[in-house]
DRENDO-1510 file (C-alpha; in Angstrom, 1 decimal, always signed):
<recs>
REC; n; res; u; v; w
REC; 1; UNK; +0.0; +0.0; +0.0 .
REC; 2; UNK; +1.2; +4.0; -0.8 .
REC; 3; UNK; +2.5; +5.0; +2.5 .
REC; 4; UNK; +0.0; +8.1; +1.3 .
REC; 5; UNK; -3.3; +5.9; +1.7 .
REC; 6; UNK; -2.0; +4.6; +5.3 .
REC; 7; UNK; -3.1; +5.2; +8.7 .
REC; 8; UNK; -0.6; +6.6; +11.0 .
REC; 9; UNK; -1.3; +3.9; +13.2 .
REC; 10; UNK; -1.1; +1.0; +10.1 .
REC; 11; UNK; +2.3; +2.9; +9.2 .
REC; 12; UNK; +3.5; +2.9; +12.9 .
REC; 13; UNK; +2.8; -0.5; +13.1 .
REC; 14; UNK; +4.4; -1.7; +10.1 .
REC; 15; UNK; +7.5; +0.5; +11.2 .
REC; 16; UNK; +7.8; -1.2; +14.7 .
REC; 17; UNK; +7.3; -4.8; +13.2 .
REC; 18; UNK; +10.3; -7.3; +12.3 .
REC; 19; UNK; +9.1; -7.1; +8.3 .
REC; 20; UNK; +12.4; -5.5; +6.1 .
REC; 21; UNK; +9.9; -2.4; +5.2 .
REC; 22; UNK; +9.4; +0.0; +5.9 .
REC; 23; UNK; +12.2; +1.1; +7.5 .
REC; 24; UNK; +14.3; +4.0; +8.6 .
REC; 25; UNK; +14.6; +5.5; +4.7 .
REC; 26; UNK; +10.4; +5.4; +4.8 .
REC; 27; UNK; +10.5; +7.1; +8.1 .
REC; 28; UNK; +12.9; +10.1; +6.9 .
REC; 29; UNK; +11.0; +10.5; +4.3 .
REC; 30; UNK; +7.6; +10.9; +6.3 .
REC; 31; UNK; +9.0; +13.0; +8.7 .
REC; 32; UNK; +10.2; +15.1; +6.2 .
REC; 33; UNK; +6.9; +15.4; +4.7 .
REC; 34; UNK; +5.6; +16.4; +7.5 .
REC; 35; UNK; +8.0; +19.2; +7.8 .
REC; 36; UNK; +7.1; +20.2; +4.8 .
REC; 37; UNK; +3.5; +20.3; +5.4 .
REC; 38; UNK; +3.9; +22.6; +8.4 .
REC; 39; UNK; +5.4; +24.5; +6.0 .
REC; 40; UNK; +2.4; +24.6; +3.2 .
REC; 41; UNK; +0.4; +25.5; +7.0 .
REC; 42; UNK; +2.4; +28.8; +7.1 .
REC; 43; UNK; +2.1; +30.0; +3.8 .
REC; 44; UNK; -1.7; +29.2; +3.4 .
REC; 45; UNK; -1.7; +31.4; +6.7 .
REC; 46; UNK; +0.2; +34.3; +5.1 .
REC; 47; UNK; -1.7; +33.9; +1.5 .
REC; 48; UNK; -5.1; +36.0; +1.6 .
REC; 49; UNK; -3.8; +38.5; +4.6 .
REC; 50; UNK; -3.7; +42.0; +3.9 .
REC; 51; UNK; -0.6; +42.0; +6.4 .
REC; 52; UNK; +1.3; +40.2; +3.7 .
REC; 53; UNK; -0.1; +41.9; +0.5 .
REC; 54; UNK; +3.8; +42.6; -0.5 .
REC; 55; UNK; +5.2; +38.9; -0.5 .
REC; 56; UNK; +1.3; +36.9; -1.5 .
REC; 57; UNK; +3.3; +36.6; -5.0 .
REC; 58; UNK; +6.3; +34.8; -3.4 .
REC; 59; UNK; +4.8; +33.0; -1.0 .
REC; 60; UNK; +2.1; +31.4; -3.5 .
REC; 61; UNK; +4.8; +30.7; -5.2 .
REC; 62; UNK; +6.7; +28.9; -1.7 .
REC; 63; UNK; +3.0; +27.2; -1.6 .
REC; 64; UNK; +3.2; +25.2; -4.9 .
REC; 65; UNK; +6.7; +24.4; -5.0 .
REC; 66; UNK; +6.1; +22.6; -1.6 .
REC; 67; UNK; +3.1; +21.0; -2.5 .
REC; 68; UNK; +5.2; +19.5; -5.4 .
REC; 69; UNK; +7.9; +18.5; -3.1 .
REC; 70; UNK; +6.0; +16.6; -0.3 .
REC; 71; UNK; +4.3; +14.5; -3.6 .
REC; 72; UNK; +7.5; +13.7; -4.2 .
REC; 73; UNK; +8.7; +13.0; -0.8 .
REC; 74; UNK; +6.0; +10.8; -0.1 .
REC; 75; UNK; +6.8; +9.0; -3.5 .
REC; 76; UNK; +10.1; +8.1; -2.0 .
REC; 77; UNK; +8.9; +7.1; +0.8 .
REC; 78; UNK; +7.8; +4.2; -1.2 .
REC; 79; UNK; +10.2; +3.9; -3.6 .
REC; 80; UNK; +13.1; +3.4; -0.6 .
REC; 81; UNK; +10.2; +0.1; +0.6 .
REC; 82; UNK; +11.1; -0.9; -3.5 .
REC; 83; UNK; +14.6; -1.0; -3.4 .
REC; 84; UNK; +15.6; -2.4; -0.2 .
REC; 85; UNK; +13.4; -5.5; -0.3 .
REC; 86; UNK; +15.1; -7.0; -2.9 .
REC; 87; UNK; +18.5; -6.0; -1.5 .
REC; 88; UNK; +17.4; -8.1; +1.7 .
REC; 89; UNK; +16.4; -11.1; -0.6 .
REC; 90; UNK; +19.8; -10.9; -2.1 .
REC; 91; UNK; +21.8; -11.4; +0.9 .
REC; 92; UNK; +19.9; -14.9; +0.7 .
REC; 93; UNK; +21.3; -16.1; -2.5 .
REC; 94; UNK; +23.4; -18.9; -2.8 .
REC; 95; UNK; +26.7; -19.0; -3.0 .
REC; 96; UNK; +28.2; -22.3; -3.2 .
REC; 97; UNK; +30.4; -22.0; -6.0 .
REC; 98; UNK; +32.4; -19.2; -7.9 .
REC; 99; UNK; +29.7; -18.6; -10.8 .
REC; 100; UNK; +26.9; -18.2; -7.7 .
REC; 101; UNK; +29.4; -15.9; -6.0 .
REC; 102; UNK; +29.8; -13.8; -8.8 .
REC; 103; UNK; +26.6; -13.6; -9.4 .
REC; 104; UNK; +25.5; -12.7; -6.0 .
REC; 105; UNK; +28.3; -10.2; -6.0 .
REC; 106; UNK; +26.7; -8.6; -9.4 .
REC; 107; UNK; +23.1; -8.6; -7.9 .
REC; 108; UNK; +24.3; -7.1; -4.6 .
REC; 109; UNK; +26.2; -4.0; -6.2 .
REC; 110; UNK; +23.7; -2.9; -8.6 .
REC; 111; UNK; +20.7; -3.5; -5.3 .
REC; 112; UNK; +23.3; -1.5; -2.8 .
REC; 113; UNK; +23.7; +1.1; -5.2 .
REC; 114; UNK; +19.6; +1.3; -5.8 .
REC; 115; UNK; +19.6; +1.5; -2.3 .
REC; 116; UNK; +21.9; +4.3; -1.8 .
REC; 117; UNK; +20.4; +6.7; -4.4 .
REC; 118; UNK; +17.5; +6.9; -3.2 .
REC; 119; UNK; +18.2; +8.1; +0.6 .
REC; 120; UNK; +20.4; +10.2; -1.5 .
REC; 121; UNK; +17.1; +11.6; -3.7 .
REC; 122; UNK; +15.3; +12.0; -0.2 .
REC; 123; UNK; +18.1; +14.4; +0.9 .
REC; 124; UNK; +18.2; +16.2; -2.0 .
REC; 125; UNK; +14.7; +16.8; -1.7 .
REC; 126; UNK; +15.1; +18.0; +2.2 .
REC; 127; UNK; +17.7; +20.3; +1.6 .
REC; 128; UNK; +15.6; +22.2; -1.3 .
REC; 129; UNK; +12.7; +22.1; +1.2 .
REC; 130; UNK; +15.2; +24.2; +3.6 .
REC; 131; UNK; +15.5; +26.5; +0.8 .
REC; 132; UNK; +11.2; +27.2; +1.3 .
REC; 133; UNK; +10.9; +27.6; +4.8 .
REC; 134; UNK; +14.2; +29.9; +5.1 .
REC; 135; UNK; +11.5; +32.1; +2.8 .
REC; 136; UNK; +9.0; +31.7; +5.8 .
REC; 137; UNK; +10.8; +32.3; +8.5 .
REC; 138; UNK; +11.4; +36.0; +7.0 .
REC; 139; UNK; +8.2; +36.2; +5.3 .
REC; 140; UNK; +5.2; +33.8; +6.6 .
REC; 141; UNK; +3.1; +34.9; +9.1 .
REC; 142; UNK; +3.8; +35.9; +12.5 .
REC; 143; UNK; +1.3; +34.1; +13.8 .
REC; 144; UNK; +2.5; +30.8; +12.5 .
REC; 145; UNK; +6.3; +31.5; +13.1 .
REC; 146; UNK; +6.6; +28.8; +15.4 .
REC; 147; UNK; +5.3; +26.1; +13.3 .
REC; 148; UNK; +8.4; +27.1; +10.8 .
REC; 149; UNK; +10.7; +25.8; +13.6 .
REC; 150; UNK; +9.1; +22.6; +14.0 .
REC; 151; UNK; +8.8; +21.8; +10.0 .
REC; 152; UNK; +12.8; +23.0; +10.0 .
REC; 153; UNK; +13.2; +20.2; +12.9 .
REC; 154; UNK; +11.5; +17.7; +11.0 .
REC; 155; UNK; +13.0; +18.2; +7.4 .
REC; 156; UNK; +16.3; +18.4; +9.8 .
REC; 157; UNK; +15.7; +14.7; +10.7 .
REC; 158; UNK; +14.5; +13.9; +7.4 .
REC; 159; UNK; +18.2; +14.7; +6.4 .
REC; 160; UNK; +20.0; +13.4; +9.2 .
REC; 161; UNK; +17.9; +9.8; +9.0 .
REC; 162; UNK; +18.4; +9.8; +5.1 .
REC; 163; UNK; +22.0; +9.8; +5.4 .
REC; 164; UNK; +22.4; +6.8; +7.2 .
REC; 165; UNK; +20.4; +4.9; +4.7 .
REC; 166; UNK; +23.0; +5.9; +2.4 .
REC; 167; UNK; +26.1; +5.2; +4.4 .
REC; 168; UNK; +24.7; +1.6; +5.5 .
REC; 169; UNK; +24.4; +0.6; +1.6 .
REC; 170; UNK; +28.0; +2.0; +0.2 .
REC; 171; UNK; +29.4; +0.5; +3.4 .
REC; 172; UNK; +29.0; -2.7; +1.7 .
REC; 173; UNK; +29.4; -1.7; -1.9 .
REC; 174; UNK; +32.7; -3.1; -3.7 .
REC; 175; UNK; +32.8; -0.7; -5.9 .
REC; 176; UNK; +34.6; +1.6; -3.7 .
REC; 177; UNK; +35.2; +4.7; -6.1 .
REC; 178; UNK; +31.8; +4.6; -6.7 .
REC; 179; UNK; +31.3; +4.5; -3.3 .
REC; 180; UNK; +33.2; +7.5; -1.8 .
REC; 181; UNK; +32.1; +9.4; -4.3 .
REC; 182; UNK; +27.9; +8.7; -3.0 .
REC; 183; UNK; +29.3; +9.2; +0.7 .
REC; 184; UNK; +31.0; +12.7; -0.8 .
REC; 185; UNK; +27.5; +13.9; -1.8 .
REC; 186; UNK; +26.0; +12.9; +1.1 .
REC; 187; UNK; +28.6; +14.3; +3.4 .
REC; 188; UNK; +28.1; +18.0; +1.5 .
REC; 189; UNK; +24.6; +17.9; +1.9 .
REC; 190; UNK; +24.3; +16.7; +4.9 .
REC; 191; UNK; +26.8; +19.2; +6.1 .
REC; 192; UNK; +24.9; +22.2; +4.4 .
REC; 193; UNK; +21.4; +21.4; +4.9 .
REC; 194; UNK; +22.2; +21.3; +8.7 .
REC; 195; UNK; +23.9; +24.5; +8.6 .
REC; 196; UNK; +20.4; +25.6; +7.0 .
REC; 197; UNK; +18.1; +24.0; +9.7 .
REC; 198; UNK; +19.6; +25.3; +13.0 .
REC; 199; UNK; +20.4; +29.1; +12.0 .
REC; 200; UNK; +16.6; +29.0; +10.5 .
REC; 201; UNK; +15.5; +27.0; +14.1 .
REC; 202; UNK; +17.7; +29.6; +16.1 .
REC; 203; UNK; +16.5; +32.9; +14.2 .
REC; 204; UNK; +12.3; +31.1; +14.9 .
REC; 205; UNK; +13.7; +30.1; +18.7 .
REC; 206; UNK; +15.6; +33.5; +19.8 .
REC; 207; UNK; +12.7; +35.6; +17.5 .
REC; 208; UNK; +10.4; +34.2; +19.9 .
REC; 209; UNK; +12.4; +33.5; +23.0 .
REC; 210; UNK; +11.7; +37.4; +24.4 .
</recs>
């Protein structure tokens, strides 16, 4: 089933269960959808008000980009389930002889590497989602400030789950060039996006810390 069409309670039950998916890629990609949705809160807030005549343009603008992103988001969720269950079924093949090992050693690199692209697409998709609610946090509504720093938390720990997904998978990838070069990308967004997240959380926090 579309994590979309779940309950929250079907989802968390799946989650806590001993079944390969979903899994901590899924649940990255939820939160950060949920980040992002706190985020469409705040600019359907700030649309409409006279307040914010000046920016209604920008922020409309914030609103569908979003939208777009948590469709997206919530596509990965599932697309993460895809991917790793036929990585878990490949740990399973046989490998008696040196054809079979070969073979399992094909099958595994090209499911790792599945598996590594896309926590990789989920972080992308974070850090761009960042890039919207930076826009709120100066521009959104006063009223709904708050609710900036808790999407920026979530989206935050989208990122920060992602990665892992990504370092568990090239961790056991052969091709090592290939690799580093995945863990490179990851380490420069990661790096970056949490930059973002806690000097937008610490302007929302101090801004209202008075």
């Amino acid at each position: 089933m579309e994590i979309k069409n779940q309950t929250i309670g079907g989802f968390t039950e799946a989650l806590s269960s001993k079944a390969p998916v979903p899994g901590g890629g899924g649940a990255s990609a939820l939160g950060g959808a949920l980040g992002n949705a706190l985020g469409q809160m705040v600019a359907n807030l700030t649309i409409g008000k006279k307040k914010y005549a000046d920016v209604e343009e920008e922020i409309q603008a914030v609103l569908k980009r979003l939208e777009a992103s948590q469709e997206r988001l919530l596509k990965l969720a599932d697309k993460d389930a895809e991917v790793f269950e036929p990585l878990a079924k490949a740990y399973g093949l046989p490998s008696r002889t040196e054809e079979e090992k070969a073979e399992k050693e094909r099958i595994m690199e090209e499911r790792l590497l599945a598996a590594s692209q896309v926590p990789m697409e989920i972080m992308k998709e974070a850090f761009e989602i960042l890039g919207e609610m930076e826009i709120l946090a100066q521009k959104g509504s006063r009223l709904a400030i708050s609710d900036v720093g808790v999407g920026v938390q979530f989206i935050r720990t989208c990122l920060t789950g992602a990665v892992m997904n990504v370092y568990i998978n090239t961790g056991s990838m052969k091709e090592r060039e290939t690799a580093e070069k995945l863990n490179q990308e990851a380490d420069g967004l990661l790096e970056a996006g949490m930059e973002k997240a806690d000097r937008i959380y610490e302007t929302v926090r101090k801004g209202l810390r008075k």
